[in-house]
Every structure is written in C-alpha cells, then in structure tokens.
C-alpha positions as CSV (number, residue, x, y, z in Angstrom):
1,X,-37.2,95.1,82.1
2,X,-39.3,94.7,79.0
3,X,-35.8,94.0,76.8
4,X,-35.2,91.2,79.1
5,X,-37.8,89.7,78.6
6,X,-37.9,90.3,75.5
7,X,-34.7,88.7,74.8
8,X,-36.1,85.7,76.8
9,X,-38.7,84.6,74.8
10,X,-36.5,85.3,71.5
11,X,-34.1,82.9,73.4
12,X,-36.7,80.1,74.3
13,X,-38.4,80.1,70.8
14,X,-35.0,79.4,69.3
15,X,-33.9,77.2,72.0
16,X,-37.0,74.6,71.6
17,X,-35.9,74.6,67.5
18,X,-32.2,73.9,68.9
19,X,-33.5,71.5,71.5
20,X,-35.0,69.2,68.6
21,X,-32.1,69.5,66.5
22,X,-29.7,68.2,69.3
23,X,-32.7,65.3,70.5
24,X,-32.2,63.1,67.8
25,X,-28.2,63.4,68.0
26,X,-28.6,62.9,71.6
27,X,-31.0,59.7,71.1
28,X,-28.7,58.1,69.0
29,X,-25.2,58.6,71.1
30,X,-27.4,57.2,73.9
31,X,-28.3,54.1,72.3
32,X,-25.6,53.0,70.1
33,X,-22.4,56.0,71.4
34,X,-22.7,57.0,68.0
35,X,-21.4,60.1,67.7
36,X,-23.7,61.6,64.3
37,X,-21.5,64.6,62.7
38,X,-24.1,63.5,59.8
39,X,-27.2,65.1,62.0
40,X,-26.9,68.5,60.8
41,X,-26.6,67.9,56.8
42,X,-29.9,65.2,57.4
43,X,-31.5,68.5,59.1
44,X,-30.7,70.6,55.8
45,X,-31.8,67.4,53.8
46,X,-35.0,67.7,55.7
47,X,-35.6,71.5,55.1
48,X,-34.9,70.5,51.2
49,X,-37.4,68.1,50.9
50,X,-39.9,70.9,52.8
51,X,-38.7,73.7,50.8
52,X,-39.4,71.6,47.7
53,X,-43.2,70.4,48.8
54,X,-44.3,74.2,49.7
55,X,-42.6,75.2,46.9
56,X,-43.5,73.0,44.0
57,X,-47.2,71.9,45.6
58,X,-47.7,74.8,48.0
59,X,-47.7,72.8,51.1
60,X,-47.3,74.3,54.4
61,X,-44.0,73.6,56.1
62,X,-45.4,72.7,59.3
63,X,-48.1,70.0,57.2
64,X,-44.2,68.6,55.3
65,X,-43.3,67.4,59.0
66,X,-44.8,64.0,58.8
67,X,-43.9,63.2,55.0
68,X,-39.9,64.8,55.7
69,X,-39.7,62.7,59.0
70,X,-40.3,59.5,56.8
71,X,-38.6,60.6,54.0
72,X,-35.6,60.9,56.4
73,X,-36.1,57.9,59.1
74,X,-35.7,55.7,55.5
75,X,-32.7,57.2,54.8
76,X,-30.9,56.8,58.1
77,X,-32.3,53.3,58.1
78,X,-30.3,52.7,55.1
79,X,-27.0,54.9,56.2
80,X,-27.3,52.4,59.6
81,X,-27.0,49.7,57.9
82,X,-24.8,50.2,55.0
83,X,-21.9,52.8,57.7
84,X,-23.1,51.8,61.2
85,X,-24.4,48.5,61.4
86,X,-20.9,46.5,61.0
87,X,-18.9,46.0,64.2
88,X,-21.2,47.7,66.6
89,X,-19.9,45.4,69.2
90,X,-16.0,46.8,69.1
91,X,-14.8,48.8,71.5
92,X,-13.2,51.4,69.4
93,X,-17.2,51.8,67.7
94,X,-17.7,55.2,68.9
95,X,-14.2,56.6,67.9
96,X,-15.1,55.0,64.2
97,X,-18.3,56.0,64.1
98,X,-16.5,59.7,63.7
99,X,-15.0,59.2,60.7
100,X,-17.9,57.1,59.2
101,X,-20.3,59.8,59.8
102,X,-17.8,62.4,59.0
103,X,-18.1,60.7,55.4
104,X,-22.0,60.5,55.5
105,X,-21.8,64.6,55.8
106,X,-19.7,64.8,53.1
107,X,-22.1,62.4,51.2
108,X,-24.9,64.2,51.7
109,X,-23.5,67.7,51.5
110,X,-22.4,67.0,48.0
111,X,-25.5,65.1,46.6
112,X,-27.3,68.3,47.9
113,X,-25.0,70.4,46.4
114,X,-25.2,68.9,42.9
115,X,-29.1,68.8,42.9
116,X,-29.6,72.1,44.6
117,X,-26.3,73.9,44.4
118,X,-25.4,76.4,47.2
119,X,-27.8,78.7,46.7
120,X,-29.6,80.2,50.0
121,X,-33.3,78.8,50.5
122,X,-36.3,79.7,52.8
123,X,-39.5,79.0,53.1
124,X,-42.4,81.8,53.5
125,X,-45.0,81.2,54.8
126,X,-47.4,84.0,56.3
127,X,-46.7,83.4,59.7
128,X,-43.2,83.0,59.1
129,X,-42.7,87.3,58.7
130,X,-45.9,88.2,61.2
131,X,-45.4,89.0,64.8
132,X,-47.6,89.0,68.3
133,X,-47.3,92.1,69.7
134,X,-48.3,92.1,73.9
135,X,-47.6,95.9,75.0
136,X,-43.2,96.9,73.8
137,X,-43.0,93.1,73.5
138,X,-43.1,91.8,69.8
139,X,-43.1,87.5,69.4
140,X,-42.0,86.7,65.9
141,X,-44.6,83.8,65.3
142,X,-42.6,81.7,63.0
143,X,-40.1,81.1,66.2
144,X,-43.2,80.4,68.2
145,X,-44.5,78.4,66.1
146,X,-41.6,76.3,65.5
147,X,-40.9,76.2,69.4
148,X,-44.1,74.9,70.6
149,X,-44.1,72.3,67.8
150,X,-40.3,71.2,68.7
151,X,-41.4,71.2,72.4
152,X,-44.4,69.1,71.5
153,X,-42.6,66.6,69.7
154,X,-39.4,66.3,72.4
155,X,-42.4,66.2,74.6
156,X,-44.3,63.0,72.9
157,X,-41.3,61.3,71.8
158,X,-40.5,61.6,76.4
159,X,-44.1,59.7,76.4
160,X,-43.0,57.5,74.3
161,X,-39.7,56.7,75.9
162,X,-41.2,56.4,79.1
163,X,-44.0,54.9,78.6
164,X,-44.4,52.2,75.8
165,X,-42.5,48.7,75.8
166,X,-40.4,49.7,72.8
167,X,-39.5,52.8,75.3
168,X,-38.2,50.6,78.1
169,X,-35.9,48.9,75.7
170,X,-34.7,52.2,74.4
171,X,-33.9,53.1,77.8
172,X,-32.4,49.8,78.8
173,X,-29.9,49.4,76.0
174,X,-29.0,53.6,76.9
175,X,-28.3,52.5,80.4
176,X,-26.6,49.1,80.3
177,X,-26.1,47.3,77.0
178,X,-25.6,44.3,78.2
179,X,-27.9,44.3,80.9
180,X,-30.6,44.8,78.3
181,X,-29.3,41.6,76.2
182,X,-29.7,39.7,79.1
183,X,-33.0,40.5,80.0
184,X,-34.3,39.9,76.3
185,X,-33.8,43.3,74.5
186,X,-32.6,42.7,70.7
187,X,-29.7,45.2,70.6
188,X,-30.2,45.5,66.5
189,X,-33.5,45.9,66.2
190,X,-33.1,48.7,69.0
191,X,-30.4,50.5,67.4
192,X,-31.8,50.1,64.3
193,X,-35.2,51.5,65.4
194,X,-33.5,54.4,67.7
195,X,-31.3,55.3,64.6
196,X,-34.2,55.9,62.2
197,X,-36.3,57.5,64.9
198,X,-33.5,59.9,65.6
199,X,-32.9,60.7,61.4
200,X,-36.6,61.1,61.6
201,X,-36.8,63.8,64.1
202,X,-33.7,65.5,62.1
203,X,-36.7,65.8,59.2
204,X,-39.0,67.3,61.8
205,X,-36.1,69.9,62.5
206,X,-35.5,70.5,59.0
207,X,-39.2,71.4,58.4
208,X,-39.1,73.9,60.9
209,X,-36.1,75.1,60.3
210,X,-36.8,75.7,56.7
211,X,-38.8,79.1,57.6
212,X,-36.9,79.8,60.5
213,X,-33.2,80.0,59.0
214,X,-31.9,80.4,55.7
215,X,-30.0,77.2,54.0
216,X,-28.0,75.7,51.8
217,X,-25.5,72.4,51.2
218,X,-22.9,73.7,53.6
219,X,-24.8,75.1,56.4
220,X,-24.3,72.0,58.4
221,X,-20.9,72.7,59.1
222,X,-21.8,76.0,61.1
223,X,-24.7,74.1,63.1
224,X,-22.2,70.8,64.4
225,X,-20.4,72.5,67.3
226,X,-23.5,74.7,68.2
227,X,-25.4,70.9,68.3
228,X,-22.8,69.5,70.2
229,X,-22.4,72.0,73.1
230,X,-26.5,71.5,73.3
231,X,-25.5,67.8,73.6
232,X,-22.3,68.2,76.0
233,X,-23.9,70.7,77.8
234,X,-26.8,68.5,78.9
235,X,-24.9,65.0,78.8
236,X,-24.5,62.8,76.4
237,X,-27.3,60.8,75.9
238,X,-29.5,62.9,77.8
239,X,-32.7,64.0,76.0
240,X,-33.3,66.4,78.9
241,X,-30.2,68.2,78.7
242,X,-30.2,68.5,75.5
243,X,-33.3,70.5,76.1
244,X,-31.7,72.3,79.1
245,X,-28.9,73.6,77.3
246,X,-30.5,74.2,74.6
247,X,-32.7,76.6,76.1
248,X,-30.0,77.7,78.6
249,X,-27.8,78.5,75.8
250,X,-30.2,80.1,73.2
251,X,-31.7,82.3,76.1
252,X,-27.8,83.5,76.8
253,X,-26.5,83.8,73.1
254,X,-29.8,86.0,72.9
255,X,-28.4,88.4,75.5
256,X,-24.9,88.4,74.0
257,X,-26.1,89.1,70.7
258,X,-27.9,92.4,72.1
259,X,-25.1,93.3,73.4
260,X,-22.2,92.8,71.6
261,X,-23.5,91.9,68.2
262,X,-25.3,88.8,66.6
263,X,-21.7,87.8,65.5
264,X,-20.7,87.1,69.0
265,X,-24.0,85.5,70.0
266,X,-23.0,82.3,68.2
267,X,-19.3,82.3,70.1
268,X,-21.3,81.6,73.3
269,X,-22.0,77.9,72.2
270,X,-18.6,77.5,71.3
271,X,-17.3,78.9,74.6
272,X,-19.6,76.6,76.4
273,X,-18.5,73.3,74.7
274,X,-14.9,74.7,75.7
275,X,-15.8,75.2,79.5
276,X,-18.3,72.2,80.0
277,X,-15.3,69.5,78.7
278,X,-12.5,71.6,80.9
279,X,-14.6,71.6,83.8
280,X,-17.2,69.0,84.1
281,X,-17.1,66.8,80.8
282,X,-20.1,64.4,81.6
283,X,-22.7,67.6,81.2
284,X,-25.3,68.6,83.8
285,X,-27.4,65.3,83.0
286,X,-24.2,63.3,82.7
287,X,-22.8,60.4,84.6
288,X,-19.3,59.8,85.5
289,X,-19.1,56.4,84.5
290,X,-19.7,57.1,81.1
291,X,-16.7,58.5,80.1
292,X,-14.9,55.3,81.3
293,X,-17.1,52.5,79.2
C-alpha cells in the first residue's frame, strides 16, 4: 500500500509540471487551431533564461518565473506576428501552422544551440535535492514545489478565463469564431493576446522545469509527443484535460516505470496518443464537431 501511494504522489507532482507545459499549447490550439510544435523549445528557452539568472545573479528559479514569463510572452508576440499572423482566416491555417512552427523549433533550437551548445543544464537549488519524509513515504520537494506552483498558476489563469471580460472573449473566439466577431470580439487582438499569454506560461514551465529535469537545445524533441498526448488525451483546446491527462498519465507512467523500468514509463504517453486518436480522437474533454471545422 505505501508504494502505491507512493508512486501517486511522484505521479501528481510531475503531472501538475506536465499539466502547465501542455496549458499553454492547449490555450493556443483553442483560440487560433494553432497547432505549436514550437512549445517545447520556448519551454527549454524559458529554463535558459532561469538557469542563466540563478546562475549568473543567484536568483531563485521559482523568483525567475515572472521575469522568464515576460521574457517569453515578447517573444511569441513577435514569432505571432512575423509566422502566424498572415492568413489566419484560411482554411488550411491549422495544417500550415505545422510546418511554420515546425521551423520556429528549429529556429530556436539552433540559436540555443549556438549560444549555449548541447551541453546538459540544471538548476540547484536547496530544495531542489531535499525530501519530506511522512512515515516509508519520501516527497521530493522540488516536484512539490513545482506542482503546487503549476497547479496555482493553471488555477489563476481558469480565474482568469472565467471570470474577466478579456476571459469571455478568450472563451468566445475558442467556441465559435465567428460568433465572437459578430458579437464584437476583435479576433487579432485575441489571438494575439492568447498567443503571448500561452508563450508566457511556456516561461513559467521552463522555470520550473529548470530544477526539475535536466536540459539542453534538443530536449524539446523528446517532450512534443509526451505534450501532445496531454493535449489529445484531454481535448484539444481543453485547458481541463490537459490537466486530466496530464495527471492521469504522469500518475500511470509512474507505475510503469516501477515496474518495468523508467525506460518504458515514457512509452505510456506514446501509447496513449496511439489509443486516444484510434478510439475516440476528440479526447475526454473533446467535442465531435471539432474535428469537422
């Protein structure tokens, strides 16, 4: 009993770090069906710019969040409008968007690269080696940490969504485009806005996940199909689901990985993404008639 559970909270402090890395991807299909492959490499660029401020000026990763979340919601207000901004009206958008931000991950993996080079980073914080110890059951507090503070955030940024004006125009434009256009919603500020808020919360991630994972340029590629069966899983679009599956999924792979071996806990995101599209494509959260529009 006391390895399930504590497999379960290993599972659920990783999954609320997972769930904020898929809730900015998730935000940003929603509003504008852009499909962001570039999420992951912003993530990384995030834990650079964290591992840099602790590093160079001793600041605490957790006390980077605000300044990497700016750093990061001005750069994916300038990707939007120089890859995403153009043609947003088509009906092939989503299936360009693909490529485009295909070749934004490939951008930004090689301008880290070149500044950084491939070398594996972390920061170390104090907390980020400790552990809570309650009886046999150990909590590694740098996974706490970073899963209260992702759960907090998804939590406010709910608030905020269902709450404030701006919020009912995010939701709006997720739910009918048009609909929203009618009734007064400026589509580009909106995507605009729900673009950079989504970058930004990719610099939150990348804060946290700074102490929690090693990193480098490349890592990105390994983190795109474990963010999109978070993101399929749930439903496109769905903030929630993304948190479900995160959590449902981190909580599993934990019990694989026990089990079989950490190799084959990360093959239990992949097998998901395979089973949710052959068997119910529109995720838990989904809706039908989105995969027609």
């Amino acid at each position: 009993m006391a390895d399930i559970i504590q497999l379960t909270i290993l599972g659920l402090a990783l999954g609320g770090v997972f769930a904020l890395m898929g809730s900015g991807l998730s935000l940003v299909f929603g509003v504008m069906r852009v499909v962001n492959l570039a999420h992951p490499a912003l993530i990384i660029a995030g834990a650079y710019a964290t591992y840099w401020g602790w590093r160079l000026l001793g600041v605490d990763p957790v006390l980077m969040m605000p300044f990497s979340a700016a750093l990061l919601a001005v750069v994916g207000i300038v990707i939007y409008k120089v890859f995403f901004e153009k043609d947003a009206a088509s009906a092939k958008y989503s299936d360009l968007t693909v490529l485009m931000a295909f070749a934004v991950a490939m951008i930004v993996e090689g301008a880290l690269g070149g500044m950084f080079t491939n070398t594996q980073r972390v920061t170390s914080p104090s907390y980020a080696t400790e552990a809570i110890f309650i009886g046999e059951i150990f909590i590694p507090k740098g996974q706490l940490i970073a899963g209260i503070i992702s759960m907090t955030i998804i939590g406010s940024l709910g608030l905020f969504l269902k709450f404030s004006r701006t919020g009912y125009a995010i939701r709006a434009t997720t739910q009918n485009r048009e609909a929203a256009e009618l009734l007064g919603v400026n589509l580009r500020f909106i995507a605009l806005l729900s673009f950079a808020i989504g970058i930004a919360l990719a610099g939150c991630a990348g804060s946290l996940v700074s102490f929690v994972f090693n990193f480098f340029p490349a890592k990105h590629w390994e983190w795109i199909a474990i963010m999109m069966s978070l993101v399929v899983l749930g439903g496109m679009g769905s903030i929630l689901g993304t948190v479900v599956g995160a959590l449902l999924l981190s909580v599993l792979a934990s019990y694989v990985g026990a089990a079989a071996g950490a190799t084959w806990s990360t093959m239990v995101f992949f097998v998901a993404l395979f089973l949710v599209l052959l068997v119910r494509p529109q995720g838990l959260f989904g809706d039908k008639s989105e995969l027609a529009s």
